[in-house]
C-alpha positions in Angstrom: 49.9 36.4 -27.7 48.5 33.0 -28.5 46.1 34.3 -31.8 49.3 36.7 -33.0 50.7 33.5 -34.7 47.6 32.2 -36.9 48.0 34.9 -39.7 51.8 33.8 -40.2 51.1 29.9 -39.9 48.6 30.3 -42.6 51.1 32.1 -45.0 53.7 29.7 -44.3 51.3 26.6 -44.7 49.7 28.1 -47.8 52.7 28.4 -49.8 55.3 30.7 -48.4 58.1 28.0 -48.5 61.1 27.3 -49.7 61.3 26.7 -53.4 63.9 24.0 -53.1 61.1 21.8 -51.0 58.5 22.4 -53.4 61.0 21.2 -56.2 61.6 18.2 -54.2 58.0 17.2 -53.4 56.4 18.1 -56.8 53.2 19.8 -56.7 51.9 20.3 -53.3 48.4 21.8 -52.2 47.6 23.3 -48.6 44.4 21.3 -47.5 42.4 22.0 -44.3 40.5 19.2 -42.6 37.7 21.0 -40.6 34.6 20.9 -38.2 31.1 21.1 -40.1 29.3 23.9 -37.7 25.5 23.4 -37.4 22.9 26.2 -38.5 23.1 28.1 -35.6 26.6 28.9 -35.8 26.0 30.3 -39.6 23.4 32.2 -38.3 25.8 33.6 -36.2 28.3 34.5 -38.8 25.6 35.7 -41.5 24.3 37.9 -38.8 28.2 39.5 -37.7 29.1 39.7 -41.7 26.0 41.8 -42.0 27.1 44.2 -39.2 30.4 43.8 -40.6 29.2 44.9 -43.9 26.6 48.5 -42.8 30.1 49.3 -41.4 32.0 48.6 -44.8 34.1 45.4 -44.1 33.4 42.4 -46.2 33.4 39.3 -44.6 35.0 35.9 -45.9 31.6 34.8 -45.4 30.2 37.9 -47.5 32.5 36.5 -50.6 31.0 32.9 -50.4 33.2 31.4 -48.2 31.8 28.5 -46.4 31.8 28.5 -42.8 34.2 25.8 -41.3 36.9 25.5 -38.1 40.2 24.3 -38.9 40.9 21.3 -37.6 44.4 20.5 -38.7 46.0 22.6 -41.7 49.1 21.2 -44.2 50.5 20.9 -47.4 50.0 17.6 -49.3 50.8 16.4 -52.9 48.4 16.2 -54.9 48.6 12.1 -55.1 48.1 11.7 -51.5 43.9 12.9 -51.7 42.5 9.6 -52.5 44.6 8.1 -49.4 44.1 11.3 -47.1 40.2 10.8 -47.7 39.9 7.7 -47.1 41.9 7.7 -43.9 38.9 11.2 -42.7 36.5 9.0 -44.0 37.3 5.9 -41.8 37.4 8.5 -39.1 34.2 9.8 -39.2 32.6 6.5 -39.7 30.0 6.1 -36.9 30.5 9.2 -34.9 27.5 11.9 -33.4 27.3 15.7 -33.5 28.9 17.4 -30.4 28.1 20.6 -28.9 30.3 23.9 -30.3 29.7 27.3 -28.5 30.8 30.5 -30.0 32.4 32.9 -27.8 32.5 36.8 -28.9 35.1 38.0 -31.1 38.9 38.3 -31.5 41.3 40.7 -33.3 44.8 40.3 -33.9 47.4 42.6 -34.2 47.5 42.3 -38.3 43.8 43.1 -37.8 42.3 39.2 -38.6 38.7 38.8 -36.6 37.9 35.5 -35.7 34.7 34.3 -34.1 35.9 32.2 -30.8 35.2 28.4 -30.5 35.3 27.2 -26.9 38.1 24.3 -27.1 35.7 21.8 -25.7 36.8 18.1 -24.7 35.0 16.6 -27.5 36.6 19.1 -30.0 40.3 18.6 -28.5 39.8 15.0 -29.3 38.3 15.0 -32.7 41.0 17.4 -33.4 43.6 15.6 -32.3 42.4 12.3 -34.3 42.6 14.2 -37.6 46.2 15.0 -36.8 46.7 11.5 -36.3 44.9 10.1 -39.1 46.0 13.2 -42.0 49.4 13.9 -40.8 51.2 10.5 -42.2 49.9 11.5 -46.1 51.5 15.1 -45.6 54.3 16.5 -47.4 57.0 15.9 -44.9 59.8 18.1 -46.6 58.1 21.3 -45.7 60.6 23.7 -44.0 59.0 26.3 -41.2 58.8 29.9 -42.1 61.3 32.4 -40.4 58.4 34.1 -37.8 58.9 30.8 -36.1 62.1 31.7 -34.6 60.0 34.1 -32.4 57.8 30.6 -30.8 60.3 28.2 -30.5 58.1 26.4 -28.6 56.2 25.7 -31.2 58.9 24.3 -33.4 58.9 20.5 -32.5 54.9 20.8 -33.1 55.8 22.2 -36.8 58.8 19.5 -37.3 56.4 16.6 -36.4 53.5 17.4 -37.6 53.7 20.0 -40.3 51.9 22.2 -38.3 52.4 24.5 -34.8 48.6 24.5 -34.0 48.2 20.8 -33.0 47.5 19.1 -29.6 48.0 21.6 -27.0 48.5 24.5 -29.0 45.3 24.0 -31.0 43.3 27.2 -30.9 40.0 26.8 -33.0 38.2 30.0 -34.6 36.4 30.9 -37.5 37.6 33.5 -39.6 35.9 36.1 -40.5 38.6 39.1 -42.5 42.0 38.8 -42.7 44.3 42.3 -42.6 41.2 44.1 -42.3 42.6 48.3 -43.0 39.4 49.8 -42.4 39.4 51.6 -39.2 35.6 50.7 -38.6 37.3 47.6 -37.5 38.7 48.9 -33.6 34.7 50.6 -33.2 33.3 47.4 -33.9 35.5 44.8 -31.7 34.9 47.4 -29.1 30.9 47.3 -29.0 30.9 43.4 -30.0 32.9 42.4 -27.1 30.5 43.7 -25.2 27.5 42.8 -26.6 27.4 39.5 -28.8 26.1 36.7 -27.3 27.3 33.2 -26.8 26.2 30.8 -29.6 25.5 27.3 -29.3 25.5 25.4 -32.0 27.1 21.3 -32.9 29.7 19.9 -35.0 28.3 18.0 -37.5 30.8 16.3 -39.1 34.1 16.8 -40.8 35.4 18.3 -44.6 38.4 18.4 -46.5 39.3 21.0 -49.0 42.1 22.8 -50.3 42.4 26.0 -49.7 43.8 29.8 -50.6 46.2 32.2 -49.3 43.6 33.1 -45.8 42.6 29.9 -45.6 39.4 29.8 -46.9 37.9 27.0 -49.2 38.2 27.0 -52.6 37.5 23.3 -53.4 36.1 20.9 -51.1 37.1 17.4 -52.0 34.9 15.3 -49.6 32.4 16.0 -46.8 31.5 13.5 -43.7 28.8 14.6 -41.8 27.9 12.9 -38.5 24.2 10.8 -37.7 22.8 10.8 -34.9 21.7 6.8 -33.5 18.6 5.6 -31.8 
């Protein structure tokens, strides 16, 4: 049940709101602030788009998308970049890569396929930071979307923070098609959750970018990537 929600949140965070908030708020933009995965992890993803693709399914990653784990997902005016930057970019002042491990696939029941990401400790926390840090620059008049009547646990989550998958109900993937019709898809989550191997790769730092309707980046507006220390 727990991955049966992401499609909806990232409709209702992308745009599918009221039009009375948005007159109230101005111009807003849905911005992601995500985990930079490491080489091996796009390895992974390049090699699962090409299976994806002799079976005739194009991956986000096929278009161009760049590779990236939502960390915490809003809406924002526009005049709150400069602050909400500066705020990530405090953030990742100083810190090291971590560990990230890819586990299998995952298929909802609108037919998205993520790419599991263990919820490590490290992961949780950096998460949960980002929330802190980006959630006091979001748009607070944001209203949630009408699905969320059917989780209302997660309603105080979405209230606060502008956002259901925060804290404990963080549940970090990549994305790799969205409402996927091609029945190829149920032959290939079949064999793959069989066969693909756990990947190990690191977080490497941290990006901000706005982005469309699946969540995918269209414009990044700043990059922090990690160093390692001596």
């Amino acid at each position: 049940m727990r991955r049966l929600v992401i499609p909806a949140l990232v409709m209702a965070l992308l745009g599918v709101m009221p039009s009375q908030a948005q007159a109230k708020t101005g111009k807003t933009v849905s911005i992601d602030i995500y985990a930079i995965p490491s080489a091996p992890i796009v390895e992974t993803v390049a090699r699962v788009s090409k299976d994806l693709a002799a079976r005739g399914m194009t991956s986000f990653y096929a278009q161009g998308h760049a590779v990236h784990a939502t960390l915490y997902l809003t809406q924002y005016r526009t005049s709150a970049q400069p602050a909400l930057i500066a705020a990530i970019a405090r953030l990742a002042k100083g810190r090291e890569p971590f560990p990230l491990t890819l586990h299998g696939t995952e298929r909802t029941a609108s037919n998205w396929l993520f790419l599991g990401v263990e919820r490590s400790t490290q992961l949780q926390r950096l998460a949960d930071l980002v929330t802190l840090a980006a959630e006091p620059f979001r748009d607070h008049a944001i209203a949630p979307p009408g699905w969320m009547r059917d989780y209302p646990a997660k309603l105080p989550a979405f209230e606060r923070y502008g956002s259901p998958n925060v804290f404990m109900q963080f549940e970090p993937h990549l994305t790799l098609l969205a409402n996927e019709s091609n029945p190829a898809l149920s032959a290939f989550t079949d064999e793959t959750g069989k066969t693909l191997p756990d990947t190990r790769g690191a977080v490497t730092g941290v990006g901000i970018a706005i982005v469309d309707g699946n969540g995918q980046i269209v414009k990044t507006l700043a990059e922090f990537r990690f160093t390692k220390h001596r």
